[in-house]
N, C-alpha and C positions, 0 to 999 in steps of 0.2 A: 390716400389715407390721410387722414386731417389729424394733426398731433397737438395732442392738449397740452397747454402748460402744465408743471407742476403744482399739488396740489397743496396749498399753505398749510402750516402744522401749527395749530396754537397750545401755547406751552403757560400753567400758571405762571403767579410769580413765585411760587416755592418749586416750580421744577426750573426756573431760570436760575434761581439763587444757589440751588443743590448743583445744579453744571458750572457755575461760577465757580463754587468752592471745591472741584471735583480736582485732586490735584491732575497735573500732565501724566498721561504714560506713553512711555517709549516702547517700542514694539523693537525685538530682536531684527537686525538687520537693514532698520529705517535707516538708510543714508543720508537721504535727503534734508536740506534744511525745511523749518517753514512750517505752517501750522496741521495738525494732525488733519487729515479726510480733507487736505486742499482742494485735492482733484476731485472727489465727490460734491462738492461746492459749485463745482463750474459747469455749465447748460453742457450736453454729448453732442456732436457735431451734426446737423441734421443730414446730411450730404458728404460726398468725396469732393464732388465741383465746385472751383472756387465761386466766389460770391457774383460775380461777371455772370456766371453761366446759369445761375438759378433758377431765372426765368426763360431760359431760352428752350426753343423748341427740340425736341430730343431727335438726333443723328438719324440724316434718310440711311435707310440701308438699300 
């Protein structure tokens, strides 16, 4: 299965300036430091195998 990139989201500049000025919310519970939806930010892991094994051919049985 071949997996697309994400798909780019174009934003005016009156919905950039309204998320600028949008103050921070804290969500009950948030421990963590660091900017809200960090982890929604970052690419999902395509694979469990590390990066060595990507290409390699899959385990005779």
């Amino acid at each position: 299965m071949i997996r697309r990139p994400p798909t780019a989201i174009s934003l005016s500049k009156q919905d950039v300036e309204e998320l600028r000025e949008a103050p921070d919310v804290k969500h009950e519970g948030a421990e963590h430091e660091g900017p809200p939806n960090e982890s929604a930010t970052r690419a999902p892991m395509a694979t469990t195998r590390p990066a060595s094994d990507a290409f390699a051919s899959p385990p005779e049985r």
